[in-house]
N, C-alpha and C positions, 0 to 999 in steps of 0.2 A: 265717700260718706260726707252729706253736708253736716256739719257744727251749727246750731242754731243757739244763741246765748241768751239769756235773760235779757240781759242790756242792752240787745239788739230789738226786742220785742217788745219789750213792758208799757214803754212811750207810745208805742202804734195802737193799742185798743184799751177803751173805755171800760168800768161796769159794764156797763149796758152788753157790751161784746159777746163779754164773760158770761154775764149770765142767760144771754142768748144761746149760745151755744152748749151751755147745761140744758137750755131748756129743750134742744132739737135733738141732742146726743138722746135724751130719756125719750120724747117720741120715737127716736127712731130705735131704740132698743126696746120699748113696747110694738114695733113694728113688726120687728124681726128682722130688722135692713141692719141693724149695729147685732152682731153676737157677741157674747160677753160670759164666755166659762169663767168659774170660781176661783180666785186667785189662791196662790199659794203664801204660807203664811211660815215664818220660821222664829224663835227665838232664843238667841242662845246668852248665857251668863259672864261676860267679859270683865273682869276687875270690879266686881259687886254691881254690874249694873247692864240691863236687860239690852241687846244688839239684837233691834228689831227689823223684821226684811221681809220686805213684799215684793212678791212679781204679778204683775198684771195682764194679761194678754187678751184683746180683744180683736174685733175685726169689722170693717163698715163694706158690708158688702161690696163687692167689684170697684173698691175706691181705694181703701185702705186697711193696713194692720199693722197693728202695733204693740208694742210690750213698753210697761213702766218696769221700772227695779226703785224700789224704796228701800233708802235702809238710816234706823234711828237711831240712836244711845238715849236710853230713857230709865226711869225711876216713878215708874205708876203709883207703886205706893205712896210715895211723897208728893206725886201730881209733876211730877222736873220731869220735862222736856228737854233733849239736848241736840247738838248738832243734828241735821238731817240731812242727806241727800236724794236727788231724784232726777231721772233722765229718763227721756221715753226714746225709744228706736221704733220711727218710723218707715214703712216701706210703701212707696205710691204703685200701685197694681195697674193702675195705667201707663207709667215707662217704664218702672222698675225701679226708678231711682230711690234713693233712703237717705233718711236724715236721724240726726240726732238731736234731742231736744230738751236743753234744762227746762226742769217740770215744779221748781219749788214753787214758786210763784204761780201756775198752774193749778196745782197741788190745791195752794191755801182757798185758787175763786173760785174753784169749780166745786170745793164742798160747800163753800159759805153760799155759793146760787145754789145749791142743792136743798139745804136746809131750806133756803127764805121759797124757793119756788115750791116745798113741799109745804109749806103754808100757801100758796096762792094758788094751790090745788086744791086745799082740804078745809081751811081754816073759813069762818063764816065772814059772811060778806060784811065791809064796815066794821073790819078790826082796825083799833085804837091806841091798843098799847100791846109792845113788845117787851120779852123779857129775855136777854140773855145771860145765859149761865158760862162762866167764863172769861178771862178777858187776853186768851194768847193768839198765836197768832190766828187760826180757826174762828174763832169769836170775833177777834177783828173782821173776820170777811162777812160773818154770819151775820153780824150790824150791819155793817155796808148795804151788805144786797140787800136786806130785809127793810129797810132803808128805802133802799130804793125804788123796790114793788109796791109798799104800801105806802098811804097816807096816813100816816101814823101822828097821834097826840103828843106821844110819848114813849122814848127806847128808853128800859132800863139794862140796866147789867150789874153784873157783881163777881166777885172771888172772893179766894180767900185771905189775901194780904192787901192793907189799905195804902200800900207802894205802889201796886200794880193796877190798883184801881183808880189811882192818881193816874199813873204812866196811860193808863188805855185811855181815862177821859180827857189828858192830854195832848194826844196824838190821833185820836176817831172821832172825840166831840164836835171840830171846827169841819168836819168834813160831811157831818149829817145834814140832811133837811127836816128832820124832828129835833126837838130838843131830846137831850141824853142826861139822865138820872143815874147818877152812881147810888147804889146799896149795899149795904155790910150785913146784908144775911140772904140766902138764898129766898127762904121763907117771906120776907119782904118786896124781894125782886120780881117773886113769881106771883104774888095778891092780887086776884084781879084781872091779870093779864089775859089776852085773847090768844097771844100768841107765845112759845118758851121753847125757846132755844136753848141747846145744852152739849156744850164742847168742854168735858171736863175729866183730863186724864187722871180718874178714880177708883181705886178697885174696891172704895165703899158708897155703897148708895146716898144718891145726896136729895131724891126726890121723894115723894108720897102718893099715895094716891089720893091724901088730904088737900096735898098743896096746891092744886091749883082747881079751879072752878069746872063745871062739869063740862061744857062748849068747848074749854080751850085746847087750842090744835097744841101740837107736841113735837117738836123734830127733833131727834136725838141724833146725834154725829158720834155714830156707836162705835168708834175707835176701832177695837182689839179686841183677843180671845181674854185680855187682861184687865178690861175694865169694863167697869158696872158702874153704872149713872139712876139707873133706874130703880126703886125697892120693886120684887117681884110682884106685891100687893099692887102695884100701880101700873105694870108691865100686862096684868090680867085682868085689868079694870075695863081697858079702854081696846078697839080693834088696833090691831098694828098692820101695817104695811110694807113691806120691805124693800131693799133693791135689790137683791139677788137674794133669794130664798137659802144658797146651799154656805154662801158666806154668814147671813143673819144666824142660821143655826149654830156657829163657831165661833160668835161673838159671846161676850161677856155676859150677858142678861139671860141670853137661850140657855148657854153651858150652867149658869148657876140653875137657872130650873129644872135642866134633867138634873143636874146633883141631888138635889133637894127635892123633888117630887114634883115640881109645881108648872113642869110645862105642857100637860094636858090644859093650864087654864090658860092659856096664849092664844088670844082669837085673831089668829092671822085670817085677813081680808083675801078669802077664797072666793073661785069663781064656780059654782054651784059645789059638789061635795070634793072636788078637785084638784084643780091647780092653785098654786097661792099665786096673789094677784102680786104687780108690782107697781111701782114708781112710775114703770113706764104706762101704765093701764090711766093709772094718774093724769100723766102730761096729755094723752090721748084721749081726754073727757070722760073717761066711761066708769068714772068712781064719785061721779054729781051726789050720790047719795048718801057719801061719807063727808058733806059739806058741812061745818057745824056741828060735826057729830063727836068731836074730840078726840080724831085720832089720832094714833103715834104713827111720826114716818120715822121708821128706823134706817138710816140711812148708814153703811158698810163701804160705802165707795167704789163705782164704776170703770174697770177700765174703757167704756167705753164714752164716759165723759172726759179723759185723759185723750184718748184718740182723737175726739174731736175738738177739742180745744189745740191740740198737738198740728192735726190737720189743717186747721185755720193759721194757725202761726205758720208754718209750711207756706200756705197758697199765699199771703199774703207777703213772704219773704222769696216765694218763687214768682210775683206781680201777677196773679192771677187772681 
């Protein structure tokens, strides 16, 4: 089994790589070339505080497959993130051979290209200003790339402590090509904006369907079955689009709505009275008429953009 390390890899590819390879992993899983079953989700209560664990398993047709294992110590309610870990086991279906591959770093590009590419699919042409919600390590990437795809006037972002919003403009301001606007209230962050990014481990709604303008695109980085970012008023406003249909339903925003009544008003982005549409349908042009329309990519997380990010580090570590 080959070892592939962080510090072996991180130096060899750019942005650009990263969110290239988000961008090909989602066509090809709107292909049907990347299969991608529902991952398994578990969490258990360890000295007051949540031991969270994911396994991911995907597969890219006659190339590769592969499994992530995630597992966190977190405190949702308080929004604390704590140690993480993640490794993906990959197996090449053309020799056989398998690798193993640290994935944190992985982990953080391949949602933050998720988020900003599901703006550069949906979001209207000659957006100007960004808003992230946020400022950990997710947020970090979710500026970056978003960053990087558009020509932007203006990144804002915000949290909830003015430590960490020092520490993020800090350490992500000098590396943007927009100027970055720190703010001390979500409601200010989100004014206006065209575009709103939102990576915020909360299991109380922190948005509206007040708060932002009626055009502007939405990408939420829906966590867990434990947190809710969204008020459900704003969740049945706007079409939503998923990345895996059977995850999006066992996330935080769906679960509060069947609690509550209120997931008959979820207009999941179906393809006539049928299938619900995906992320991939997105990357593959054939959702041109959700441009501008405001809608939410809810985004759950791919093993099959782990795989491919996974893959690339691979070929590029086996000179191929």
């Amino acid at each position: 089994m080959m070892c592939i390390h962080e510090s072996d890899f991180a130096p060899l590819f750019t942005l650009d790589d990263w969110i290239a390879s988000c961008d090909e992993a989602f066509r090809l899983y709107g292909q049907g070339v990347m299969i991608n079953p529902p991952r398994v989700e578990t969490v258990e209560k360890t000295d007051g505080r949540d031991l969270f664990r994911l396994r991911m398993s995907a597969e890219w047709v006659g190339r590769y497959r592969g499994e992530k294992v995630i597992q966190e110590r977190s405190e949702v309610g308080t929004g604390r993130l704590g140690a993480r870990s993640a490794l993906i086991t990959l197996e090449d279906l053309r020799t056989g051979a398998r690798a193993e591959v640290e994935a944190d770093l992985i982990t953080n590009l391949r949602t933050g290209a998720a988020g900003a590419l599901g703006a550069r699919y949906l979001a209207r042409p000659g957006a100007e200003v960004a808003a992230v919600l946020g400022t950990g390590r997710i947020a970090k990437a979710l500026t970056l790339c978003t960053d990087r795809l558009f020509d932007l006037k203006e990144v804002r972002a915000t949290s909830r402590k003015a430590g960490s919003r020092r520490a993020f403009a800090e350490e992500i301001g000098p590396r943007l090509r927009s100027p970055l606007r720190m703010m001390d209230s979500v409601s200010a962050c989100v004014e206006d904006a065209d575009i709103v990014l939102t990576a915020v481990p909360t299991a109380t709604p922190i948005l509206n369907a007040g708060d932002l303008k009626p055009e502007a695109h939405l990408s939420v980085m829906a966590g867990d079955s434990r947190t809710i970012q969204l008020d459900l008023g704003l969740l049945g406003a706007r079409p939503v689009l998923v990345d895996e249909p059977d995850q999006a339903a066992e996330s935080g925003e769906f679960r509060a709505a069947r609690e509550t009544g209120h997931y008959e008003t979820i207009r999941l982005v179906k393809e006539g009275p049928g299938r619900s549409m995906t992320i991939g349908d997105a990357a593959n042009g054939h959702l041109e008429r959700l441009r501008g329309a405001g809608a939410i990519a809810y985004f759950t997380g791919l093993a099959a953009q782990d795989l491919h990010a996974a893959a690339m580090v691979y070929e590029r570590n086996r000179g191929r």
